[in-house]
N, C-alpha and C positions, 0 to 999 in steps of 0.2 A: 575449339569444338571440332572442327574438320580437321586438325593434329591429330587429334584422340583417336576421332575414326580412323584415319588413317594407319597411328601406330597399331591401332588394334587386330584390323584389317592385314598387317605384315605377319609374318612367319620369320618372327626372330631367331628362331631353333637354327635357320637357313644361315644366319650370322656369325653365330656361338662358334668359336674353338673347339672342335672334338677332344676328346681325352686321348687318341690313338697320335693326334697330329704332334704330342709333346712325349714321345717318348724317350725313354734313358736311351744314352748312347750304347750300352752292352748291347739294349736289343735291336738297337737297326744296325749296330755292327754286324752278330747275329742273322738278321735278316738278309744284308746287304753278301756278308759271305754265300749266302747259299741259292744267291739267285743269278740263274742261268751261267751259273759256273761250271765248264765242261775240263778245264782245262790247267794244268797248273801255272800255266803263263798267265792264265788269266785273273785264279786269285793272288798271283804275286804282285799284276798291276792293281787291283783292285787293295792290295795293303800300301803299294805305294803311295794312292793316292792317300791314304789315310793318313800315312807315316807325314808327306809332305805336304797335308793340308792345300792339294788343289786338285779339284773334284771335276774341275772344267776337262781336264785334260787324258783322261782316263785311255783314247782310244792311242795318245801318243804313249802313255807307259804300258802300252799290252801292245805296240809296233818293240820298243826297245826291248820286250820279256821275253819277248821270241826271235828278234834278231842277234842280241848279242849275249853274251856268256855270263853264266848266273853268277859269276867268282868277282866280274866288271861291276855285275850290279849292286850284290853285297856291302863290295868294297866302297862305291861310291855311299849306298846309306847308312855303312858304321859312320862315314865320314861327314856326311849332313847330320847325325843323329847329337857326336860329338862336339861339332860346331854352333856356335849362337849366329845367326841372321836371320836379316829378317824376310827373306826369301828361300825357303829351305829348294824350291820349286829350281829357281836358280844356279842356285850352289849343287844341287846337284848332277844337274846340267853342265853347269860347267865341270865338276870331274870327272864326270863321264867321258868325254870330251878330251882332258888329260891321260883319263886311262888308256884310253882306245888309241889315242897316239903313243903310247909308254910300252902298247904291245906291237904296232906297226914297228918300233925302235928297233924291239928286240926280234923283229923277222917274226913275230907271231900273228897269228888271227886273230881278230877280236869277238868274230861274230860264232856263231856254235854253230857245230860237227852238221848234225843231226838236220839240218835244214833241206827238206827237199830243194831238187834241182829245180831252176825258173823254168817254165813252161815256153816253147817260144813258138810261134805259128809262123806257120812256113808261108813266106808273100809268093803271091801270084804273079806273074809277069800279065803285060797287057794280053800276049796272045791268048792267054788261059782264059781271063777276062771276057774276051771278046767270043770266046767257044760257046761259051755259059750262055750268051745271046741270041 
């Protein structure tokens, strides 16, 4: 009897699976493409993860989209794409890794042109330090 009230009493709706939370993949592809996407490094990481099915690691393939050279990165996913493992996350990893030595070899860069210059702040000696006071 005080089951009954109870279940009655609950807001099962609060439980239920929405229809929105089971959507096809096309569409949250779709969605996932065009959110807060400013940048083409950015939806390049954003297919890596998808390509290499790990979704954890997103802010590490949008460091590697913009430091190193899109010809590196290509090359490494024709090369997971054409391989069976069960790490694609991995194996990618690891040629990247062989690339980037393959161009160090041949006296090349590996990282792109177009990278602004590091910013570096100029340190203060103590006396400057101590002026400030």
């Amino acid at each position: 009897m005080a089951l009954e009230k109870l279940s009655s009493s609950l807001d099962l709706s609060r439980y239920v699976k929405k229809q929105t939370d089971t959507l096809v993949p096309a569409v949250v592809a779709a969605q996932e493409k065009n959110r807060y996407v400013s940048t083409p490094e950015q939806l390049r990481a954003l297919q890596l993860c998808r390509e290499l099915d790990d979704p954890e690691h997103k802010i590490y393939y949008l460091s590697l989209c913009k430091r190193l050279k899109p010809e590196i990165i290509d090359a490494a996913v024709s090369f997971v794409s054409d391989a069976q493992a069960r790490s694609k996350a991995k194996l990618f990893m690891w040629q990247v890794k062989q690339l980037t030595r393959r161009y160090r070899a041949q006296g090349l860069n590996p990282n792109r042109e177009d990278l602004p210059a590091k910013k570096t702040r100029k340190r203060i000696t103590t006396g400057q330090q101590q002026s400030l006071f």
